[in-house]
C-alpha positions as CSV (number, residue, x, y, z in Angstrom):
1,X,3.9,65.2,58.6
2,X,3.9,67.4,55.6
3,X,6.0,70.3,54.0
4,X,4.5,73.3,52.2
5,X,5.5,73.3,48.5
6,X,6.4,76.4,47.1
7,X,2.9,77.4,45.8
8,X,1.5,77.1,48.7
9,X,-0.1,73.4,48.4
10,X,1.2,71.2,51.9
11,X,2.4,68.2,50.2
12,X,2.9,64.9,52.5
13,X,6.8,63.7,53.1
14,X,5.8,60.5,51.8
15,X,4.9,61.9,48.4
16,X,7.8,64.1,47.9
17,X,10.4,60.8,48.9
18,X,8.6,59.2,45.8
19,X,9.6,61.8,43.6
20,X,12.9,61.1,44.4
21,X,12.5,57.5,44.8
22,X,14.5,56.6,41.9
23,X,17.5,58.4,43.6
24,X,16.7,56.2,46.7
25,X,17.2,53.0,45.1
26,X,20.0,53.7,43.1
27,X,21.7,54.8,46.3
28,X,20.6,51.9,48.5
29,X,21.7,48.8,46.0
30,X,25.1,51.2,45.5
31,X,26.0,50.8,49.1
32,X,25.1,47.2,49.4
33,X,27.2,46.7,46.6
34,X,30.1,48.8,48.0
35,X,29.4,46.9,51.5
36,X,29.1,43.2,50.2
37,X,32.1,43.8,48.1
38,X,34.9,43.3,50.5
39,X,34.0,40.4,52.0
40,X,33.1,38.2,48.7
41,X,35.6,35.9,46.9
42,X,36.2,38.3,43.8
43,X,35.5,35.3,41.4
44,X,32.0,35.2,42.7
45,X,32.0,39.2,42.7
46,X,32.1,39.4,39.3
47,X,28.5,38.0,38.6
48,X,26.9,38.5,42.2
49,X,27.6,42.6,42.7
50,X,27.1,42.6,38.9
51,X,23.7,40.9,39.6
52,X,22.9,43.1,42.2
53,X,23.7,46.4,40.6
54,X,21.5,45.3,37.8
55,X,18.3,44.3,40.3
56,X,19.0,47.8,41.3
57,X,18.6,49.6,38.1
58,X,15.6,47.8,37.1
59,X,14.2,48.1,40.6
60,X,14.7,52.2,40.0
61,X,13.3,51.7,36.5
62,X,10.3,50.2,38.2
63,X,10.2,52.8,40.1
64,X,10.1,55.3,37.3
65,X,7.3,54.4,36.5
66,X,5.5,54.0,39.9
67,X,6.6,57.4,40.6
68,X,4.8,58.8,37.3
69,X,1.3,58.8,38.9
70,X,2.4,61.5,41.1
71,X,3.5,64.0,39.0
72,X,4.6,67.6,41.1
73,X,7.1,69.7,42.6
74,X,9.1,68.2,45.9
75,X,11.6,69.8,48.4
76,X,10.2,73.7,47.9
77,X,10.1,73.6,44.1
78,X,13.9,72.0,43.8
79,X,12.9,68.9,42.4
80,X,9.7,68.4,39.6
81,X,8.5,64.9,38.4
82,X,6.0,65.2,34.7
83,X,6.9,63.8,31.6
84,X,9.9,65.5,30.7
85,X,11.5,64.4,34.0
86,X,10.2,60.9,33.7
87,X,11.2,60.7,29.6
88,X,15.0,61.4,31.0
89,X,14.4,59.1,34.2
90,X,13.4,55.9,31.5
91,X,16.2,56.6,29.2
92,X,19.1,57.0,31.5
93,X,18.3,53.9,33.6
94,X,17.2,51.8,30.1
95,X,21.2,52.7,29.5
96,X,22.5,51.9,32.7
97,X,21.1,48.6,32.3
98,X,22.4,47.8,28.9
99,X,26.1,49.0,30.4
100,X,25.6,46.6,33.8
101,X,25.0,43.7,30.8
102,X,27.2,44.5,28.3
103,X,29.9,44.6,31.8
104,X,29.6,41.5,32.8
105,X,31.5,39.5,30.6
106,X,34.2,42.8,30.4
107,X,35.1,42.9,34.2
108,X,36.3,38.8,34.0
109,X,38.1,39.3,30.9
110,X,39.7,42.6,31.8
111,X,39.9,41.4,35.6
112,X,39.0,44.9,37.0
113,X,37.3,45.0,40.2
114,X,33.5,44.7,40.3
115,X,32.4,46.2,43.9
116,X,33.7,49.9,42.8
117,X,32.9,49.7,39.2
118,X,29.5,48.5,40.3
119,X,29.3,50.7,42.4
120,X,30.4,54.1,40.8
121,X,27.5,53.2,38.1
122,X,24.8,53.2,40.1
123,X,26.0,56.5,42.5
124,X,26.9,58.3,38.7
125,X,23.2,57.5,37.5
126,X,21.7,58.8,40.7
127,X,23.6,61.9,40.1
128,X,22.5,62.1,36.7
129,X,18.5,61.4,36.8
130,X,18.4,64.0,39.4
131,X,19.7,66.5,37.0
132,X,16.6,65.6,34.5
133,X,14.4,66.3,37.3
134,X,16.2,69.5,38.8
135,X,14.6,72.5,38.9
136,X,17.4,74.4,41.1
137,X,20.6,75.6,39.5
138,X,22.5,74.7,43.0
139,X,20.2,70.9,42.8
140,X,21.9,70.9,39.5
141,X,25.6,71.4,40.3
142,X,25.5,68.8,43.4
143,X,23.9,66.4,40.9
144,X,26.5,67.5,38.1
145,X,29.2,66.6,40.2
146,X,27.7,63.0,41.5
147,X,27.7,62.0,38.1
148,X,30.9,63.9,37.3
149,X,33.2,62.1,40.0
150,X,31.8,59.1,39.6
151,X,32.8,59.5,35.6
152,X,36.4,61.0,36.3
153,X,36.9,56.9,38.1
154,X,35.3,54.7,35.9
155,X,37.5,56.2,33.1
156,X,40.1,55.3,34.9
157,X,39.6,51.4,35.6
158,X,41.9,49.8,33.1
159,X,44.5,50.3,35.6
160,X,46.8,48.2,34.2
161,X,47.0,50.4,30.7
162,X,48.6,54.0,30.9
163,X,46.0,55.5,28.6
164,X,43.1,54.7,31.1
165,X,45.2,56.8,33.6
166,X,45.9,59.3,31.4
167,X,42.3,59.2,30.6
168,X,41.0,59.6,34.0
169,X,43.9,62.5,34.8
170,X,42.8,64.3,31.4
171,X,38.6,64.2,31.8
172,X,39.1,65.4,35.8
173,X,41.1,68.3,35.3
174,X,39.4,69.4,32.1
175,X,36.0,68.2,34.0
176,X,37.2,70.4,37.4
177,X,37.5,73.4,35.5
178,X,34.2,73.0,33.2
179,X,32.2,72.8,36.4
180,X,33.3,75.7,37.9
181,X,32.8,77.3,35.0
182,X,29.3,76.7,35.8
183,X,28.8,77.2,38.8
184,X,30.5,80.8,38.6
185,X,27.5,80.9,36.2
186,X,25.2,80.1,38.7
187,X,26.3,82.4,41.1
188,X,26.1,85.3,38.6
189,X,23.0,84.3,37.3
190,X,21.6,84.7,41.5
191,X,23.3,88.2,41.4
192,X,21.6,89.4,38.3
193,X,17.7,87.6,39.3
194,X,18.0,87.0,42.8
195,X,17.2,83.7,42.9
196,X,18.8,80.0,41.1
197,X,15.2,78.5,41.2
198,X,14.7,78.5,37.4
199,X,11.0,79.5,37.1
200,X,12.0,82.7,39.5
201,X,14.9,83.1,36.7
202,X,12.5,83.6,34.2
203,X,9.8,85.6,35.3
204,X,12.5,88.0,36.5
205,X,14.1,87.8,33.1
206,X,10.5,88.3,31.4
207,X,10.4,92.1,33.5
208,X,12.5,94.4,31.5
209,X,16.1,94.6,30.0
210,X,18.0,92.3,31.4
211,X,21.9,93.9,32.5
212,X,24.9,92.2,31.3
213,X,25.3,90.1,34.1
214,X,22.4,87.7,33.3
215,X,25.0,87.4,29.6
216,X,27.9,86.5,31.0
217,X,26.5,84.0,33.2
218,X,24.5,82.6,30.5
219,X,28.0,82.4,28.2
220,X,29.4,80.6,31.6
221,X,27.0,78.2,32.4
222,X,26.8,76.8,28.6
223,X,30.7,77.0,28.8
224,X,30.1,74.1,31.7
225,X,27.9,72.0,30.5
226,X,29.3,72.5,26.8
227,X,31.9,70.5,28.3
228,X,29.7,67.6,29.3
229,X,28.1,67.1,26.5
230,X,31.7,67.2,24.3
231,X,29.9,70.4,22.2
232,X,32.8,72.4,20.2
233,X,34.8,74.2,21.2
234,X,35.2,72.1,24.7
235,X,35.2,68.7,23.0
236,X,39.2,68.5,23.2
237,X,39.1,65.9,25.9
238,X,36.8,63.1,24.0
239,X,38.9,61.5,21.8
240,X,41.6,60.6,24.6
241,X,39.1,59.7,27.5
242,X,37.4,57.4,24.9
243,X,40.0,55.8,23.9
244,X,41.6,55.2,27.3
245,X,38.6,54.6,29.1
246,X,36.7,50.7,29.3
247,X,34.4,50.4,26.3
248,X,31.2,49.4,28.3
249,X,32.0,52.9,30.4
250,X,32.5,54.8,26.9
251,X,28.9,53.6,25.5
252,X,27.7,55.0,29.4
253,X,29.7,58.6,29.3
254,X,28.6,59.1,25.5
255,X,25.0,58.9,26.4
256,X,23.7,59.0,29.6
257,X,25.6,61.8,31.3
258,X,24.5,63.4,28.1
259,X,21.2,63.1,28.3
260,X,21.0,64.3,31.8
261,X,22.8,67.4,30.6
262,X,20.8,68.0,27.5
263,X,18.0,67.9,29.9
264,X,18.9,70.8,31.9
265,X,20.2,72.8,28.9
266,X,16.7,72.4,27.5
267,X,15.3,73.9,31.0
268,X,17.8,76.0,31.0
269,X,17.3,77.3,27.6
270,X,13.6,77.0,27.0
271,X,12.0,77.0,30.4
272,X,14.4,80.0,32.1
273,X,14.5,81.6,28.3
274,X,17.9,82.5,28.9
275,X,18.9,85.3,26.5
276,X,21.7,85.4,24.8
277,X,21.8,81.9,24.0
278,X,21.1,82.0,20.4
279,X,24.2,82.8,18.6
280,X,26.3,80.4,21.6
281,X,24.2,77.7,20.2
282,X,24.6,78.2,16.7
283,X,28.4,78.6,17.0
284,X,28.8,75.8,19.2
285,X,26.4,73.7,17.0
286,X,28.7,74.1,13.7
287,X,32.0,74.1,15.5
288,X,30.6,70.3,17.1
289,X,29.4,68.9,13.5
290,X,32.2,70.3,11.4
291,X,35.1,69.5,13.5
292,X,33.8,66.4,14.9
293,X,33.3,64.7,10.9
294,X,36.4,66.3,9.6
295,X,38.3,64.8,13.2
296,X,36.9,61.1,12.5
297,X,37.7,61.4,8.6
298,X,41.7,60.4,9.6
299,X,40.8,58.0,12.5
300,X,42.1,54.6,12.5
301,X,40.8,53.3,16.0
302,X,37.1,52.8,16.5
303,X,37.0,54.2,19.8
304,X,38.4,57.3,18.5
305,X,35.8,57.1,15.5
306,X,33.0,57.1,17.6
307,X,34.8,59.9,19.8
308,X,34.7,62.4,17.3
309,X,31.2,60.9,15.9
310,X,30.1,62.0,19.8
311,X,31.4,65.4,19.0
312,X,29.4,65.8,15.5
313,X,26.3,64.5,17.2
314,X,26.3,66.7,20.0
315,X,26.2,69.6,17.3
316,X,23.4,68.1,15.2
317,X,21.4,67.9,18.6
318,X,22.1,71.6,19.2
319,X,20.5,72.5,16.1
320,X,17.2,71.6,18.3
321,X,18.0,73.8,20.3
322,X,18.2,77.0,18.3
323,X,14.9,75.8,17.0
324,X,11.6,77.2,18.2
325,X,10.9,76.2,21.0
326,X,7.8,73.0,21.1
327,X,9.5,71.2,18.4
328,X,12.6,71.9,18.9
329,X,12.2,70.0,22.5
330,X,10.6,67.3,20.7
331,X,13.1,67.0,18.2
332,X,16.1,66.8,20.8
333,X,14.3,64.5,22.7
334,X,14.1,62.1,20.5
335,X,17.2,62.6,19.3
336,X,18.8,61.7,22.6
337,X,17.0,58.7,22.7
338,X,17.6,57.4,19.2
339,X,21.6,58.3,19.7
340,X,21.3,56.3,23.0
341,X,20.4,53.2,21.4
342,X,23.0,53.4,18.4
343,X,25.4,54.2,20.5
344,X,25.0,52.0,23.3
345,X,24.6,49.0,21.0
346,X,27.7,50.1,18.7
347,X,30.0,49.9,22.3
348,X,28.5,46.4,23.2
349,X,30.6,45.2,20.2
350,X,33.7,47.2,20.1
351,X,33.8,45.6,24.1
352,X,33.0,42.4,22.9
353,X,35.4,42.4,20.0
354,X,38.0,43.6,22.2
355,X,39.3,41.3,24.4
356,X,42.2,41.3,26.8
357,X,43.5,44.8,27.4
358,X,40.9,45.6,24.4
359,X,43.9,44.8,21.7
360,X,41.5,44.9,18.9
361,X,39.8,48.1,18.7
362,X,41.7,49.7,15.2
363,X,40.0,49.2,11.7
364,X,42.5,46.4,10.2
365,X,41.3,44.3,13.0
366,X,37.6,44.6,11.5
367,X,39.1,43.9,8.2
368,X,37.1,40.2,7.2
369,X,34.9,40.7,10.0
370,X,31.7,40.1,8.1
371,X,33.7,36.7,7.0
372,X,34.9,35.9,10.5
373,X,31.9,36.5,12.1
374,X,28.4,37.5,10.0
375,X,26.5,38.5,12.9
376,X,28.2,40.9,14.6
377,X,29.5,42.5,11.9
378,X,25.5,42.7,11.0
379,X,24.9,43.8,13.6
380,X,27.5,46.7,14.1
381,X,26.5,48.0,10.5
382,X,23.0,48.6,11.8
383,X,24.2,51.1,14.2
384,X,26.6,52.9,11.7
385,X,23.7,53.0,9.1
386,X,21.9,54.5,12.1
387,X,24.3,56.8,12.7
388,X,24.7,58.0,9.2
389,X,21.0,58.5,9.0
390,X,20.0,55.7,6.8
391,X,15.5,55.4,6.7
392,X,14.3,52.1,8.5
393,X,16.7,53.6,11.3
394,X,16.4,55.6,14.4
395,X,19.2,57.8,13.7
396,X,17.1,59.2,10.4
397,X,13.9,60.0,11.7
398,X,16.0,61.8,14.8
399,X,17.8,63.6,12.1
400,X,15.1,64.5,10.0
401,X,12.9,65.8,12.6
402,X,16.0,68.1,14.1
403,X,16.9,69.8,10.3
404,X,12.8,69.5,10.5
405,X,12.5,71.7,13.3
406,X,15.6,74.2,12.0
407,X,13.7,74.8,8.8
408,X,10.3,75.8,10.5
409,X,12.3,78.4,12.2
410,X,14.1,79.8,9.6
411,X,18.0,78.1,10.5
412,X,18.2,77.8,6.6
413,X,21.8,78.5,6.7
414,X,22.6,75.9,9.8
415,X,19.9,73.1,8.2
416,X,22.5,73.3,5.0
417,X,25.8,73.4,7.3
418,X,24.0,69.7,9.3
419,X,22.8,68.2,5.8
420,X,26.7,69.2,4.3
421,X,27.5,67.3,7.5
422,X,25.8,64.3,7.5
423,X,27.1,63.4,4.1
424,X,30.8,64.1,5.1
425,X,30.1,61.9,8.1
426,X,29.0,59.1,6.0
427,X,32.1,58.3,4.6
428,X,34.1,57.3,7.7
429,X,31.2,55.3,8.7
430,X,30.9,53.7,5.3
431,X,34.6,53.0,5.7
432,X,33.9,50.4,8.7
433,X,32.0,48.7,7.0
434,X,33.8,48.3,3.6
435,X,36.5,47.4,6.2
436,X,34.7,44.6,7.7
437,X,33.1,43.0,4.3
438,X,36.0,43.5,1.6
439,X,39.4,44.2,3.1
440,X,41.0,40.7,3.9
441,X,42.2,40.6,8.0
442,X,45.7,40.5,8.2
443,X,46.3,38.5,11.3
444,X,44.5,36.2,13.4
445,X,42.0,38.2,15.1
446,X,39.8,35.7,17.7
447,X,36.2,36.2,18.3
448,X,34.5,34.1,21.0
449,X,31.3,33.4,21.4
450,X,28.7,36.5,22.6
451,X,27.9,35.8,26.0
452,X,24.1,36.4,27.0
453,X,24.5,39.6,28.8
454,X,26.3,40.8,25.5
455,X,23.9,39.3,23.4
456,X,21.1,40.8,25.1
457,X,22.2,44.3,24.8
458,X,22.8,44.0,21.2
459,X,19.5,42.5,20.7
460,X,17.8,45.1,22.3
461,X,19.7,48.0,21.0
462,X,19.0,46.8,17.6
463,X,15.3,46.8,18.4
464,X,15.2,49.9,20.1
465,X,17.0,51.9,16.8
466,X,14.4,49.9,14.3
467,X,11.6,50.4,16.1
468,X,12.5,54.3,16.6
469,X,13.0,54.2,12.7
470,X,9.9,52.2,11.7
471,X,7.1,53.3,14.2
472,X,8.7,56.5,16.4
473,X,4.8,58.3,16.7
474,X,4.6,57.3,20.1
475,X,8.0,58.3,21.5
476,X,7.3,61.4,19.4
477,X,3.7,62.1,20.7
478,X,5.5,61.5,24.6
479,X,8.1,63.9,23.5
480,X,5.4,66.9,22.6
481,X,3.4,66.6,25.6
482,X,6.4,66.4,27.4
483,X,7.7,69.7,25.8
484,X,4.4,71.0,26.4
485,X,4.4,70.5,30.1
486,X,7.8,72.0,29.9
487,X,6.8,75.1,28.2
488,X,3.6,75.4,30.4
């Protein structure tokens, strides 16, 4: 049995389910999770569905990379599989594994219910790897709001503290309206070219002047996923879901539904060659870097730190995107994937450090930290220095090669506003870590021993920002072809 692709080629069923076999997986081990979760002791949940969500993930991982070989379009063109698709695929299940680790010793101590949370991961990634692979604007919204509702819960789970709730409330609403914001987009956008298959969008945008329509859905649809990634002006929610939210599930929202987003943004914007989308990007870029450092500057709870740090580093990764076009993919991508592992590893600690009802999560209780405990606090400055942009770091070759890519196409002017930036954002990460080597802590402040789960993600986040710092040619080279595919 076969079904004729959209160029014509009759491609066999059982090809086009591997290109969504990812998806598969992560759906199957979601509802044995959801279905085994009832009717196991919730002592032995904690570990078992844990364990289970986390065979799933690699098993999907595994199947990343299975599904490589068979690069092509599936489902009449909806759905592509090359190296940009497969870059986004790695990355996004690499994090959900780190966040199934880092949550195992977090659901016992916070005693939240694993089936759900479990759960709610694995259908939010599926959601969120087929948006990397999406090439259907109506693919993209049902993905978009997979990962979306599965977000608008998990921020929710600390049921027993009112800021989770208020957390969840806040990030749905705002969420609800953002995405239909962009699917108004979407709609508009089918008015004006007559189709939402994004090739189709722009070879019909590549024929003549395009009518004001095809602008205000453009303005529309960044409007919506503006909101996703927490890009200025629509980054008001972050700081409150952050803080509210479980800290394994912030170190998930602050990078994989990102990445997924940026994904389609960068088909959106480089693939469809929107027009328009220049000066959004611009604006939207120095809003997100200007008033995300000058927000974290009075901060005095790490979650909100890194909440406004999000903000700024969703504009410096815009700054790609008003590049030209081949390394201004390049640069984003490997951007993404250098935040990723900063990020994710800087969240394994504040969850760690924590504890019950995560009391410990404001600056004086980091004060002495590097006293108290030498490793993590080593291992916590790592990812700051990262996120500063220090060299040896993954966060300063991603930086470099994103004010790179701005000054080969002539973005003198928003190269100097990211570099004017970067040094402002230094202090308040400078200020954690003065903080945790030569302030004295003021109370008893307990920190247990780092379980292995925990352990592991920090390991490997701290390998992953090194090695992206000391040796990043081959991500790099992966990250041009990819944007060459793209661009083909």
């Amino acid at each position: 049995m076969s079904v004729t692709g959209v160029v014509g080629a009759s491609v066999p069923q059982t090809v086009e389910y591997v290109r969504i076999l990812p998806e598969l997986v992560l759906s199957l081990f979601g509802i044995i999770v959801m279905v085994l979760d009832p009717i196991i002791e919730e002592k032995r949940s904690y570990k078992l569905l844990g364990l289970i969500a986390l065979l799933g993930s690699v098993a999907a991982f595994v199947s990343t990379i299975y599904q490589a070989a068979v690069p092509g379009l599936a489902f009449g063109g909806m759905v592509r599989v090359d190296g940009f698709s497969i870059f986004f695929h790695v990355l996004i299940l690499a994090i959900t594994i780190l966040v199934i680790l880092t949550s195992y010793e977090y659901m016992e101590i916070q005693r939240i219910k694993a089936g759900e949370y479990y759960g709610l991961i694995l259908f939010g990634t599926v959601g969120m790897v087929l948006m990397s692979a999406a090439t259907e604007l109506v693919l993209v919204f049902i993905a978009l709001e997979i990962s979306s509702i599965a977000t608008y819960v998990l921020a929710g789970f600390r049921r027993h503290a009112p800021t989770s709730a208020e957390s969840s409330l806040k990030y749905f609403l705002l969420g609800s309206f953002a995405t239909a914001f962009f699917l108004y987009g979407v709609a508009m956008m089918f008015g004006a070219t007559g189709s939402t298959r994004i090739d189709v969008i722009a070879n019909a945008l590549s024929v003549g002047p395009n009518s004001p329509l095809v602008y205000l859905a453009a303005a529309l649809m960044f409007v919506g996923l503006g909101f996703k990634i927490a890009a200025a002006p629509f980054h008001v929610w972050t700081p409150d879901v952050y803080e509210g939210a479980p800290a394994p599930i912030v170190g998930y929202m602050s990078t994989a539904p990102k990445a997924a987003v940026f994904a389609v943004l960068l088909r959106v914007v480089f693939e469809a060659k929107v027009p328009g989308k220049f000066w959004l990007i611009w604006v939207s870029a120095v809003l997100s870097m200007t008033l995300g450092n000058l927000g974290a500057l009075v901060q005095t709870n790490i979650k909100r730190i890194l909440a406004y740090s999000s903000i700024a580093h969703a504009g410096y990764l815009l700054v790609a995107f008003a590049s030209a076009p081949q390394i201004g993919i390049t640069a984003a991508m490997f951007y993404t994937a250098s935040y990723a592992a900063m990020n994710v590893g800087a969240f394994a600690v504040v969850s760690h450090l924590g504890n019950y009802g995560e009391r410990y999560v404001t600056l004086d209780d980091y004060a002495g930290l590097g006293r108290r405990s030498p490793m993590l606090a080593a291992i916590l400055t790592v990812f700051l220095l990262s996120l500063i942009g220090i060299p040896a770091t993954g966060g300063f070759f991603a930086k470099f090669y994103v004010f790179n890519a701005a000054l080969k196409s002539d973005l003198v002017g928003l190269t100097v506003i990211g570099v004017i930036n970067s040094a402002i954002a230094s202090y308040y990460y400078l200020r954690v870590i003065v903080v945790m080597y030569m302030k004295e802590s003021q109370g008893e402040v307990p920190v247990t021993a780092v379980p292995l789960g925990v352990g592991t993600v920090m390991a490997l986040s701290v390998v992953a920002t090194l090695y992206l710092g000391i040796l990043p040619g081959r991500v790099l080279d992966y990250a041009w072809q990819s944007a060459t595919t793209l661009l083909r």
